[in-house]
C-alpha positions in Angstrom: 0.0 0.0 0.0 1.9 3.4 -1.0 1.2 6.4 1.1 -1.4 8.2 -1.1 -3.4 4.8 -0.3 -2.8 5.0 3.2 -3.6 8.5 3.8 -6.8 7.6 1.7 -7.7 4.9 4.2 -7.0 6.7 6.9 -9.5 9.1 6.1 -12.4 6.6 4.7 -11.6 4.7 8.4 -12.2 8.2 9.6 -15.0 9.3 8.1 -17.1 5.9 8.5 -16.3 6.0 12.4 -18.0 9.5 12.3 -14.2 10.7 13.6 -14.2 13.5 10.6 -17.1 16.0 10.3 -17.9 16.5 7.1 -20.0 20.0 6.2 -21.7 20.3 2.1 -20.2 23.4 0.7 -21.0 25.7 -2.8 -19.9 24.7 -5.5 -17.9 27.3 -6.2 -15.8 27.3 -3.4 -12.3 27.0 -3.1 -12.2 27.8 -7.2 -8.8 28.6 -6.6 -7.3 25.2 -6.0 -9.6 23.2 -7.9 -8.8 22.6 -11.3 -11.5 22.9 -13.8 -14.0 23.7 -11.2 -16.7 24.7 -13.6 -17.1 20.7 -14.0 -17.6 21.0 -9.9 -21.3 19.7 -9.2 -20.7 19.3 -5.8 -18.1 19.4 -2.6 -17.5 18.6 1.2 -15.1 19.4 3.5 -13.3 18.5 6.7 -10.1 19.3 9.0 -7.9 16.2 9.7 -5.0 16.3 12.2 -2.2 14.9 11.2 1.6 15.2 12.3 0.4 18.4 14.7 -1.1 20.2 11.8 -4.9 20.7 10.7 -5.3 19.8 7.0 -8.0 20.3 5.1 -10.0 17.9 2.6 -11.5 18.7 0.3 -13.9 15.7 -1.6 -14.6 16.8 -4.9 -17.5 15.3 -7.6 -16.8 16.5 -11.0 -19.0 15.6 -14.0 -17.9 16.0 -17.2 -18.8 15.2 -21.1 -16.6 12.2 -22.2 -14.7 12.8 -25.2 -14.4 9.7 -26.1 -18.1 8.6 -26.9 -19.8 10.1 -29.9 -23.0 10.8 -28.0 -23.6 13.2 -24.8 -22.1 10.4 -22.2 -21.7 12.3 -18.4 -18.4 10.4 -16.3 -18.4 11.0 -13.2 -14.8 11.5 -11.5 -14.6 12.7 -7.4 -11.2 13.3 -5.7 -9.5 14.2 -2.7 -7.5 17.7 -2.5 -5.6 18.3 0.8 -4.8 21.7 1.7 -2.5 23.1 4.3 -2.7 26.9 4.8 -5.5 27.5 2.0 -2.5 25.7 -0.2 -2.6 22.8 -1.9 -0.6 19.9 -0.7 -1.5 17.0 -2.6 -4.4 15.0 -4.8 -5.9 12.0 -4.5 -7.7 11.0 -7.3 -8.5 7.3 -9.6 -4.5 7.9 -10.7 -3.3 7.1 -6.4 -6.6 5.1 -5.5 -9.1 3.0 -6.8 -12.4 4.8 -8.7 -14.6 2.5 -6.6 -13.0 3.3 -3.1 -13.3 7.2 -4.1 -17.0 6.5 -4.6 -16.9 4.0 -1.3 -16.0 7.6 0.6 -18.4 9.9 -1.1 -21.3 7.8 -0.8 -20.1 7.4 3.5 -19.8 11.5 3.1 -23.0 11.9 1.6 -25.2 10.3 4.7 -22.8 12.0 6.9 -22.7 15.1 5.8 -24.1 18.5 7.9 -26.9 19.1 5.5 -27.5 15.3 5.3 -28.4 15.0 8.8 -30.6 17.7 8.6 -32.4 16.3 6.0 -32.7 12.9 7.9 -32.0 13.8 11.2 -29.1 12.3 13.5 
């Protein structure tokens, strides 16, 4: 397991043990670290503690047109952007982690999520 992996686990670990509050942000936030955010439909955010230092993540759902098929075909691509000091420090995306385990976290984030809970309650 390389470190992006671990890192990624570490926060999916996090995340499902309710350890990491996650809180549904615009869209358009943080437009200047995320590349191509007009593809953003959607974004959450936390602080995780690690090495003394409060980092935040950023999980990031992107939809896009694919190129490659010759009618309108939507892909679907979220990833990971952890920020230290409004800066970004690195990106985890389907190139360091699996597509499937990105999706495992979004779809834990999305029923934990502040304006999930109000829409279901605690």
């Amino acid at each position: 397991m390389n470190k992006y992996e671990q890192l990624f686990d570490e926060i999916l670990k996090a995340t499902r043990k309710g350890d990491l509050k996650w809180k549904q942000l615009r869209k358009s936030a943080n437009s200047d670290v995320i590349f191509n955010v007009n593809l953003v439909w959607r974004q959450f955010e936390t602080i995780l503690e690690r090495n003394n230092q409060d980092f935040t993540v950023l999980l990031v759902e992107k939809k896009y047109d694919d190129p490659e098929v010759d009618f309108a075909y939507e892909k679907y691509t979220p990833e990971l952007l952890l920020l230290l000091d409004n800066e970004l420090v690195t990106t985890i995306d389907d190139s360091t982690v699996s597509r499937s385990e990105l999706i495992s976290l979004v779809n834990a984030v999305e029923s934990k999520s502040d304006r999930a809970k109000k829409l279901f309650g605690p």
